[in-house]
Structure formats: C-alpha cells, structure tokens
C-alpha positions in Angstrom: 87.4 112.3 134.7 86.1 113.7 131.5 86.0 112.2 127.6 85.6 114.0 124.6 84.5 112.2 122.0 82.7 112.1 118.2 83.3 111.3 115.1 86.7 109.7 114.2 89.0 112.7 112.0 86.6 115.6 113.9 89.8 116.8 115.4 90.2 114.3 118.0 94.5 114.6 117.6 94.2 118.3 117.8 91.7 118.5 120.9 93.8 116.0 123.0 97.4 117.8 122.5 95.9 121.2 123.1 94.9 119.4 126.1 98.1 118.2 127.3 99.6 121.4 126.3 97.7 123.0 129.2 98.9 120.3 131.6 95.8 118.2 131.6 96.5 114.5 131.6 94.3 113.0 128.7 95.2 110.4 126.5 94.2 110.1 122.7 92.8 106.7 122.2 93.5 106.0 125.5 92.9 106.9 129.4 95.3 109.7 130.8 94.8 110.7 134.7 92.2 113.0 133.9 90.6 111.9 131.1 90.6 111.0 127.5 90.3 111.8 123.4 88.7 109.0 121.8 86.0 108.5 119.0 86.2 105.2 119.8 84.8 105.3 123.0 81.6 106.7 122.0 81.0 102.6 121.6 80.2 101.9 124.7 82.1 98.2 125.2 84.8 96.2 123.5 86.4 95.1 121.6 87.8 98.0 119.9 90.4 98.7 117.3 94.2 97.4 117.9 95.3 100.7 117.7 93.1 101.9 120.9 93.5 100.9 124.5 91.2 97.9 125.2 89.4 96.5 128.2 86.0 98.2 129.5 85.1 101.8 128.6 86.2 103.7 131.9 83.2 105.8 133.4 83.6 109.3 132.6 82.1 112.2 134.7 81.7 114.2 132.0 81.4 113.6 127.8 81.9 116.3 125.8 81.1 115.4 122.0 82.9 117.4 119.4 81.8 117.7 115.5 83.4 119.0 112.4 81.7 120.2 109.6 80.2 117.1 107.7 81.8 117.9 104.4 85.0 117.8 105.8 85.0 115.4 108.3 83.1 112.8 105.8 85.8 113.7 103.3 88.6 112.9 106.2 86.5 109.3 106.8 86.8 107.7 103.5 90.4 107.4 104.5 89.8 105.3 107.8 89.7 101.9 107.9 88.2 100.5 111.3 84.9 100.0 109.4 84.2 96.4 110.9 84.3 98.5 114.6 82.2 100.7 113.3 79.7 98.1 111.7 79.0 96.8 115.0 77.8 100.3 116.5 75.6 101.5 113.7 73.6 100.5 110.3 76.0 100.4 107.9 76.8 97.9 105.1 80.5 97.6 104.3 79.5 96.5 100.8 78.4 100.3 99.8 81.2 103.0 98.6 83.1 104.5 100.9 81.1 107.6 100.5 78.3 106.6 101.3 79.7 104.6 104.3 81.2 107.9 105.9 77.7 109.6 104.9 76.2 106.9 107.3 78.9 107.0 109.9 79.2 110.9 110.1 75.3 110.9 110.5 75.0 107.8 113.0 77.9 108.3 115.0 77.5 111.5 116.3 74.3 110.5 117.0 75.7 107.8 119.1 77.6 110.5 120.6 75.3 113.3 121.5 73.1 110.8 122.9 75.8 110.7 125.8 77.0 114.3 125.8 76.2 117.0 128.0 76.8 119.1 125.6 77.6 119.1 121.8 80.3 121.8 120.7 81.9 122.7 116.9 85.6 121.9 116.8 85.7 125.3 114.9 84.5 127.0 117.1 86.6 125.6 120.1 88.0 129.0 120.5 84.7 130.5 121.6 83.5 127.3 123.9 87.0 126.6 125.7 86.6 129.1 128.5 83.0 127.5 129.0 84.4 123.7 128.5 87.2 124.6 131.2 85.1 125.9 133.6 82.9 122.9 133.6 86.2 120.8 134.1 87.3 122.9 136.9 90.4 124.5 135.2 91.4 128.0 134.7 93.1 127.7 131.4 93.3 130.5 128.6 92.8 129.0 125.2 95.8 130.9 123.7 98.3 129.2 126.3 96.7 125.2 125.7 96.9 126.2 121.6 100.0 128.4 120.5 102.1 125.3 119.1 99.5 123.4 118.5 98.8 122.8 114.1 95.0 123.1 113.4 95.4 120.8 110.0 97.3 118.0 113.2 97.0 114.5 111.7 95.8 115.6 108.6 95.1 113.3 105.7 95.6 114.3 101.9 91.7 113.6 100.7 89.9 114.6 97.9 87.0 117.5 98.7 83.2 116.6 98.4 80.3 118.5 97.9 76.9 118.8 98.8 75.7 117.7 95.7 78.3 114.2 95.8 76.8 113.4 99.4 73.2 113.9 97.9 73.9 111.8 95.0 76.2 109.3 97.0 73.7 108.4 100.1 70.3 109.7 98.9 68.6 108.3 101.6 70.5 110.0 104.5 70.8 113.4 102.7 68.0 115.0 104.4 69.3 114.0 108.1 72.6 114.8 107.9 71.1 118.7 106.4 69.3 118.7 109.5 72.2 117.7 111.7 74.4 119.8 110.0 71.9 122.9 110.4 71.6 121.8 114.5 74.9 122.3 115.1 75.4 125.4 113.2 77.0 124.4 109.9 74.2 125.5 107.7 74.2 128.9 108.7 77.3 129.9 107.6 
C-alpha cells in the first residue's frame, strides 16, 4: 500500500485520478485498496480536516512526496482554509497574511513530507518519473494510458499570480529556504 503525499494544491486531485484511471485503487483524501492521495496524511495522527477520512494514519509501504513549483503552489494555498490543521503540524501563526502563511506552509510542509519519502518527485515532471514510480509499485502501466482524459489544471482555483519578489517581501525570513528548496528539487534551474 503506497501514499503520495505533499503539499495541499501540488496536484494531489490530478495524481490520484490518473491513478484510478490506470485501474489502481487509491483514494484522494482517503484509503483506496491500494493506496492513497492525501496531503493530509503527511501529519502523521488525527484529527484531521472534516473533509478527509479520519481515524489513524494507515501504514503505508511506500510514500512518494510530490511538489509543485513554489510560486504556483503557494499562489494555489492562499485559497485553502484548513489552516488550524495545519497550525498543529508546523510554525505557523494564523495571525500573519495569507501569504506569508502559504510561504511558511509550502516551505514546512514538504519538509514534513520528504522527511517520510523515499523519494521526492516534481508533479511537472510526472511524465518523466511515472515509468520509475510504477515500477517501484509493481505495475506495468504506460503514462499515456493512466493520463489521456485526465485535465492538468484538475481542481483548479482562480488565484491571483505571485512573484518572487512578493514572496521575498511577504515572508522575509523564509525567503532564503524556500530558494534553496526550490533549487533542490529543480525549480531554479529552469
């Protein structure tokens, strides 16, 4: 049984239907047969938001944890609203802007989440990593097949754009690591 997991708005929707196109039983924010989608579950214990399946975290053979690049998934984050879950996991104060909340969440989170991975992989560049992702699972499974009806912009949510310059100005403090983290994972190179 397998999780894939990260950031909340890293793709998560898009991961787990591709998923169950190809005929592999995952829920998304909850526990299918084989496995499950869920940013929550990178929390290791309860209780979680009403809109996820409660009770303990199963145990998971295998974590994958999936990013998206900062600007855009920090941009898709002001729009949440489980920030009391969230609180609980990682230093955050729900008295700063929203901006610099998802700053702090992008950055802590998928720390939380690599921590527990065996490996780390860039939702946009799932195309190149599925084969490798499948064979760890044990399927055979061509990307193209689990994909072909599948919407990249899934769940999306109308959200203004941010810069570089807005995080830097908006969370000062975490600038610098969430650079770094962004250039670990790839998304500075580009």
């Amino acid at each position: 049984m397998f999780l894939i997991t990260g950031c909340g708005r890293s793709g998560t929707l898009y991961i787990a239907r591709s998923l169950q196109q190809a005929g592999i039983d995952v829920g998304h924010e909850y526990l299918g047969t084989d496995g499950a989608v869920s940013s929550v579950w990178t929390a290791p214990s309860p209780p979680y938001p009403k809109f996820h399946q409660q009770g303990p975290r199963p145990q998971f053979d295998w974590i994958f944890h999936q990013v998206r690049h900062p600007l855009n998934n920090i941009a898709s984050v002001m729009t949440s609203s489980s920030w009391d879950f969230v609180a609980r996991w990682i230093p955050i104060n729900l008295d700063w802007l929203v901006l610099k909340r998802s700053a702090h969440y992008w950055y802590w989170w998928n720390r939380l989440a690599e921590d527990q991975a065996c490996m780390t992989y860039r939702i946009e560049n799932l195309e190149d990593e599925w084969t490798y992702i499948m064979a760890i699972l044990g399927y055979e499974i061509r990307y193209d097949v689990a994909t072909t009806s599948i919407p990249k912009d899934t769940n999306h949510r109308e959200h203004n754009d941010i810069s570089w310059d807005d995080l830097s100005r908006a969370a000062p403090e975490m600038f610098p690591r969430i650079v770094d983290m962004a250039d670990r994972y790839g998304y500075m190179k580009e």
